[in-house]
Each structure stands twice: as C-alpha cells, then as structure tokens.
N, C-alpha and C positions, 0 to 999 in steps of 0.2 A: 868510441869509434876508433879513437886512434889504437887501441888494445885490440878490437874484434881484426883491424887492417894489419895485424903483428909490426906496427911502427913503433909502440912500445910495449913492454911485458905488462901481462896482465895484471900481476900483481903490483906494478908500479899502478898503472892505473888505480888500485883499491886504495894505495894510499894519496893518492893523488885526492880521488874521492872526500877521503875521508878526511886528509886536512881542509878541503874546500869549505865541507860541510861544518867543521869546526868556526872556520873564518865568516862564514858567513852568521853562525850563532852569537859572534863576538859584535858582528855588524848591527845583529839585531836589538844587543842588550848594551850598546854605548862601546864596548870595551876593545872595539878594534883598535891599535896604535895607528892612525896616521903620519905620515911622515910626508912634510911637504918637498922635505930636498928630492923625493923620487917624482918624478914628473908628472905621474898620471894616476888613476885608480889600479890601472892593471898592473902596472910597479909596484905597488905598495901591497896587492894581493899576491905577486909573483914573490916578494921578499919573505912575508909573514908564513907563505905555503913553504918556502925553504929552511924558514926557522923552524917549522911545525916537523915535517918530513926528512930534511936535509935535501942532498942536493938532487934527488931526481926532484925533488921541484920546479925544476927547472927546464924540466920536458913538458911542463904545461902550455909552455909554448910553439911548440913544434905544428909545424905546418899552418902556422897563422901569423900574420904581421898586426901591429896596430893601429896599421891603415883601415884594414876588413874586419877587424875588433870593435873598432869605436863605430864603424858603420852599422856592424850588427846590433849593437847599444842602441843606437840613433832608431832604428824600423823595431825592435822590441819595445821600446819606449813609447812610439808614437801608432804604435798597434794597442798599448795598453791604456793610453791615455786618450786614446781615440777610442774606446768603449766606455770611458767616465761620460767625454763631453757629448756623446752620442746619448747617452742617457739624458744628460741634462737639457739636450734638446729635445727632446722628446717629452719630459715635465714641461716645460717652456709649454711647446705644443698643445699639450692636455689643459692646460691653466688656458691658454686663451682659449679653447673649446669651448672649455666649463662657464667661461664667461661671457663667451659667445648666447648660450643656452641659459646661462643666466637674466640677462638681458634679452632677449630674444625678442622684446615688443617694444623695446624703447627707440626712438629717433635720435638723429642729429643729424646737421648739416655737412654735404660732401663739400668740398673747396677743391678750387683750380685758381692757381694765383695767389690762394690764401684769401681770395674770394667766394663767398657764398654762391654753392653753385643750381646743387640739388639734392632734395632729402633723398637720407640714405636709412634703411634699417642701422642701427647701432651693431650690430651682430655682423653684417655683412662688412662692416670698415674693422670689427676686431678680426674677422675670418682673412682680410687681406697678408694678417702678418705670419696667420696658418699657415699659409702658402707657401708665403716666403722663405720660412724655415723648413717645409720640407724641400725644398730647392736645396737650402745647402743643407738639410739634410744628405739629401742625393751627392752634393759633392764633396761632404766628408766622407762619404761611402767610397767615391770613386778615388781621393788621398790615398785612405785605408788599405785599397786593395793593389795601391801601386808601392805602399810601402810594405804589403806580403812578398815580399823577396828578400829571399835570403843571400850575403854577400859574404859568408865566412867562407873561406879557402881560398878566396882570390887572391891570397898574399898581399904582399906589397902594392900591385901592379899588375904579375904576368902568371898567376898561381903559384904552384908548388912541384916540386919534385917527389913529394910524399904521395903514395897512393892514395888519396884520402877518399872518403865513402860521404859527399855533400849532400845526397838525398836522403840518406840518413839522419845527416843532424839536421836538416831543413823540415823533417819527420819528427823528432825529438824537439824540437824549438817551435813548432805548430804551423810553421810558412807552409802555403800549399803551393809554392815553387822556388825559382832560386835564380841569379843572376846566370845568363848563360855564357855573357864576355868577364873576365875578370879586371879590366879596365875600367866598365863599368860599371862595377859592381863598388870599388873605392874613388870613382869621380860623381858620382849619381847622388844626385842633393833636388831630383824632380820632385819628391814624397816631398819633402819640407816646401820645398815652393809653394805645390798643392795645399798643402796643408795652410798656410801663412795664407793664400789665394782666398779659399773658403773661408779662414781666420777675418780677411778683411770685408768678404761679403757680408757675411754674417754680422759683424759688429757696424759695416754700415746700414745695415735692415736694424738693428735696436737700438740704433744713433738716430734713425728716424722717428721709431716707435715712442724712442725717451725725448725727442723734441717734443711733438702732438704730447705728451701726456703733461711736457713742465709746461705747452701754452695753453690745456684745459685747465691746469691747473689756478691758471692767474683770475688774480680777483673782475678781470673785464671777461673773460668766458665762463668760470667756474663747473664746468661740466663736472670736475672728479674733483675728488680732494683724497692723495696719497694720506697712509696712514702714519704719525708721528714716528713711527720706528725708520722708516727711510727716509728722514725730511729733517732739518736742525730748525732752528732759530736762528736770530739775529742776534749778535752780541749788544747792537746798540737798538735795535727796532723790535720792541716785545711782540707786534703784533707780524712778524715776518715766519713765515713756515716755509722753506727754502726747499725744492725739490734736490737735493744733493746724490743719492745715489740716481736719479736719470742723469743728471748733469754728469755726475762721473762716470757711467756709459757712457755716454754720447762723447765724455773728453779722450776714453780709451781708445778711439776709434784712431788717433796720429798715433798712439803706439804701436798699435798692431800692423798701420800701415805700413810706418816705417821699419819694422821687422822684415814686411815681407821686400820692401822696396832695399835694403839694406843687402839682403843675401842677394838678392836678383843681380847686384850693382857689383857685388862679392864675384859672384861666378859669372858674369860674360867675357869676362877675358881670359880666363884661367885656361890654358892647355892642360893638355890630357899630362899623369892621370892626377896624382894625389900633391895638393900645393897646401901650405901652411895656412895659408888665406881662410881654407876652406874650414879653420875651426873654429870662423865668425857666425855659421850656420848655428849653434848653440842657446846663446842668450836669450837673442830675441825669441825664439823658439820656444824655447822653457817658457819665459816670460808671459808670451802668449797664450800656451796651454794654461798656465796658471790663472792668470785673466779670465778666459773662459770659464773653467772648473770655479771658480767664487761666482762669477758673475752672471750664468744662467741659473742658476737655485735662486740666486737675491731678486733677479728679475721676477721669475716668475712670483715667490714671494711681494713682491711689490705690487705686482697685477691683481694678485690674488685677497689683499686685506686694502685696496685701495675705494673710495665710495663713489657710486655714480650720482649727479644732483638730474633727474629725469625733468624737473623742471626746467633745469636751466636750459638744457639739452634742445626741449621741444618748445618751450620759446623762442629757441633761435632760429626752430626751426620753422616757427610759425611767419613766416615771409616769403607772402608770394611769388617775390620776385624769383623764389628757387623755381618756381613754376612753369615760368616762362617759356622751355622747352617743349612741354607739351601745350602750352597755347598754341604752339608757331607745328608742331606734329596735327594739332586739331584742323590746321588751316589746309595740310596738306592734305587731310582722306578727305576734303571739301575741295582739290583738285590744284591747289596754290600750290606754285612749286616750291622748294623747302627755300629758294635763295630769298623770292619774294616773301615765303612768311619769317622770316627771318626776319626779313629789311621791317615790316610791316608791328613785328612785336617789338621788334627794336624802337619803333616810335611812339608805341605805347607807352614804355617803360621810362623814354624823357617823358613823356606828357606828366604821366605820374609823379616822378622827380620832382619835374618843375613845380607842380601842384599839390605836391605831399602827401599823394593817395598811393592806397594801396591797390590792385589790381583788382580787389573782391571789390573795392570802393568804386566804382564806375560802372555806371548804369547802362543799360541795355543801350541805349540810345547814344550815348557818349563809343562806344565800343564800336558799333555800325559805320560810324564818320570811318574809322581806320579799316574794314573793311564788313560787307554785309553779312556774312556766316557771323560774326560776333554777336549779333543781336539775339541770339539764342543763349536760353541759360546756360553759362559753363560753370556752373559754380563747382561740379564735381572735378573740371582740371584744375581747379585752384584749392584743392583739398591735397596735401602731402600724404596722405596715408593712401588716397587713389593713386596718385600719381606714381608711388613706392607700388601699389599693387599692378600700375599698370605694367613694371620691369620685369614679365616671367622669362625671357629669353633667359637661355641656359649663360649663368653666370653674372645674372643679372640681381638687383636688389631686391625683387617680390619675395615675399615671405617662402612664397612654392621654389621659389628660385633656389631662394638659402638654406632650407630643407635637403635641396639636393647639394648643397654644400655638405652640408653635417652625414650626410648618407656615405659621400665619397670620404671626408675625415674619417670617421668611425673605421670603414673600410679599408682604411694605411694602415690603422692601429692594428684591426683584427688581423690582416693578413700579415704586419711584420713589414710594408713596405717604405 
C-alpha cells in the first residue's frame, strides 16, 4: 500500500517484502533471534528486517505507530481465535444433541430448591444447556463482528500525514470495515470486554452444567458415572472416583471473571486516547481464550463417554409427590380455583407425610374427606410418564414437545445459525 500510494519506492517495498517473508520463515522454524533489550515484537522484527535489508528497513514503519499496531494484533488475534472457540461450541452443541437423542425415553427428576419438583424427560433437562450455548453462541458472534474493525493508520492518536489507502489494507487483512475516529480506533478495548463478557456467560452455563453432573455423580443420587479418563482417585480412599475435570470447570469460572472484571476496572478512568494502563487488556485475555480452546473439546468429550444409570434416574423419579401439580390442575377443570386446589393438595401431602403414604397409597374414600372430585380414579395423574405427556405446550416436557426442540436444533446447524 504504502508503494501503490508512492510513500515509498516500489522497489523498497520488494525488499521490504521479501526480508519480512524471510523473518517470518525464521519465526516458524525456531531460529528468529529474540532480543528482550528491544521492547516489543515489532522492535525486534523492525531490527532483524534492517539487518536482512539494511536501512530502508526502517521505512516499515512509516505511517503507523505502535499504538494502532498492537491494536491491530489485538482484533486479528481475537477474529482468529474466535473461529477455533466458535467451533468448539458448536461440538459442545452436537454432543449434547446426540445425547439428548440418545436418551430420548429416559426420566429424571426436575428440582426447584434442589427439591424434587416434577418429572422431566432426561432429553428435555440436556436440551436446556442447548440453548444456553447457542445464546452465547449469538454473543460471541456479536464480539466477533465488533472486533471486524480495522485500526491501523490511526497513528498514535490523530492519524497521519501520509496519504495512506486504509480500505485497502482493511481489504487485504479481511476486516469488512475500519475505525472511522482515529482516537478510537487506539482507546477501543469494547471487543475484548465483549469477548471476556461472553467468556463469563459461558463458563458460568458449564459451571452449572459441571455442578448437576459432580451431584449426579455422588453415591446418594448416582444418575451417571463419568468415565475414569476425566475423574482421578483418592490418594488415601481407593474406593473415591473424584469428578475433577467438572470441578475444574466449574473452579475456571473466578478466572475468567476476574479477567473480565480486571480490564473493566483497567479502563473506567482512563482518558482519551492511548494510556500504558491499557496493556493490562493482555493476559487475562490470552489466558481466557486459552481456557476455552482446552476446555470445550474436554467437556464435550466428558459428556460424550460418561454412563447414564436409567434405574437410578427413574426411581427417583418414581415419587408422587412430583405429581402434585396436576392433582391440584385436575381440581381446577373440576371448577376449584388454582389458590384453593393448591391449599387443598397441600394438605394432602402433610396427611401423607404424617402417615408415610404415598399419594397412589390413599383410597378413594380417604381422598373425598379433602375434597369430592378426588373420589374418582386418578391414578393416571399420579403416573410420571402421563403427567411428562401431559406438557405439549410449545417448550414444554412432552415428548411432541421436545421433538419440536430437536426440529428447531437441527435447524441452527443446517442453516449455519
């Protein structure tokens, strides 16, 4: 660009070129000299190009500072790395599908309070973290397209004096636009926030997912049992199988926080434009894309060779009390209003307590004292698999229901959404 705009001779430019192309050969096979006395990476490429060339090497800097340098670094970086971890959600995604459709007829109990509330399809409680992940799917998307701007020629601060041709190299670098303030363009750290933002949604959705699976895991629920490749022992208790990669999810979740709580904390005071502060933006960053890029493969991996116990699962679910809901719904197409059958199943359920029945356990006749529609067989609202059939409302647990889950899934994949 700067050759086509006669800011420098063409032919500088070729060699310009060609020691780059050399330096970066050197980069790829170990043999670049780094030199830590020069301050940065682009020092130590500006020296190597002048040893290679001589001194028009040092026209490689013309019309750029290392303010809208290292920025550019920053939105190439995190446009690159934001198509790995976009992938990796995306296997995440397909793995809980797969297993959604794996299990597709198995039960277990929904909780509120971490109390048994109401049977759920198994398929319809893995399809919840479907969801979730295309959520920040969408908002790594939206990162992504804030960090497509390109910020080289903003100089310093105020641009340049050079003619320079930005839509071109914004052309040539793949941005499909470009900073229009130049102040902006070297004070702008929204893309990382974005990014660190999404960072924390995300790993608090598999901070959840990796709780529920270390408490199915334990010997009083036993629903799953992770497979020995993600799980250790105990140095001192032979029979301890330890859930350790959900635990280490679920512990990643203060790092990534404080990465993003860190930069946030970094830039609210910072006046316009470029402050030294701002190359605390860095670590946590890297760090966190790092995070990611291991940690969605391993997950899905973990989901994917972990085992269901279908027994344990639907003995737990075998308890009326999950039922309750549509006793006190049954009361209402009988014209009770939902407060009263409320109040009314509510006293069922001490009675039972007190007396250690279950709700299929009380007779026709026992049932009618708490109100007279009870004296009719209900024994189909106290069936979990009715009462799962009874949910087709759209979004709901019936099997027809979560069919139209798997329809709309399918449908993100096939369309790319």
């Amino acid at each position: 660009m700067l050759a086509e705009r006669n800011i420098i001779d063409q032919s500088e430019a070729v060699l310009i070129i060609e020691g780059l192309n050399e330096i970066r050969e050197e980069m790829l096979d170990g043999s670049f000299p780094f030199d830590l006395s020069f301050e940065d990476i682009h020092m130590n490429i500006e020296k190597r190009l002048i040893e290679k060339v001589g001194v028009v090497g040092g026209k490689l800097h013309t019309g750029r500072s290392r303010n809208d340098q290292v920025a550019l670094d920053m939105h190439l970086y995190m446009l690159e790395e934001g198509k790995s971890i976009m992938s990796g959600l995306e296997g995440l995604q397909r793995t809980i599908l797969n297993l959604a459709e794996r299990y597709k007829g198995f039960l277990i109990p929904g909780y509120t309070h971490m109390q048994r509330a109401q049977p759920l399809l198994f398929s319809h409680h893995l399809l919840t973290y479907f969801w979730m992940l295309q959520r920040d799917r969408q908002r790594l998307h939206g990162a992504l397209k804030c960090a497509d701007l390109m910020p080289l020629g903003a100089g310093a601060l105020a641009g340049t004096g050079f003619p320079l041709d930005r839509e071109k190299v914004a052309e040539e670098l793949g941005f499909s636009a470009l900073y229009e303030n130049s102040i902006d363009a070297v004070s702008d750290r929204d893309y990382i926030l974005e990014f660190l933002s999404f960072a924390s949604i995300l790993i608090m959705h598999l901070s959840r997912f990796s709780e529920e699976l270390i408490t199915w895991s334990t010997a009083e629920f036993g629903f799953i049992e992770l497979d020995d490749a993600y799980t250790t022992g105990s140095s001192m208790m032979p029979q301890k199988k330890n859930p350790d990669v959900a635990e280490l999810v679920r512990g990643k979740s203060g790092r990534i926080y404080g990465a993003l709580f860190a930069l946030l904390t970094v830039m609210k005071g910072l006046p316009l434009a470029y402050n030294k502060d701002m190359q605390e933006d860095k670590e946590g960053f890297f760090n966190t894309v790092d995070t990611l890029k291991i940690m969605l493969p391993l997950f899905a991996e973990m989901l994917e060779t972990m085992s269901v116990n279908r027994v344990r699962m639907e003995a737990a679910v075998d308890d009326d009390y999950l039922c309750a809901t549509d006793l006190a719904d049954y009361l209402v197409r009988r014209q009770v209003t939902f407060r009263d059958a409320h109040h009314i199943v509510g006293q069922i359920i001490a009675y039972c307590r007190e007396k250690n029945l279950r709700l299929r356990e009380l007779d026709d006749k026992t049932r009618s004292q708490f109100h007279p529609s009870l004296a009719d067989n209900i024994d189909a609202l106290l069936d979990p698999i009715k009462v799962i059939e009874a949910r087709k409302s759209r979004g709901g647990t019936a099997p027809e229901a979560v069919n139209r889950q798997f329809e709309l899934a399918r449908e993100i994949f096939n369309n790319k959404l």
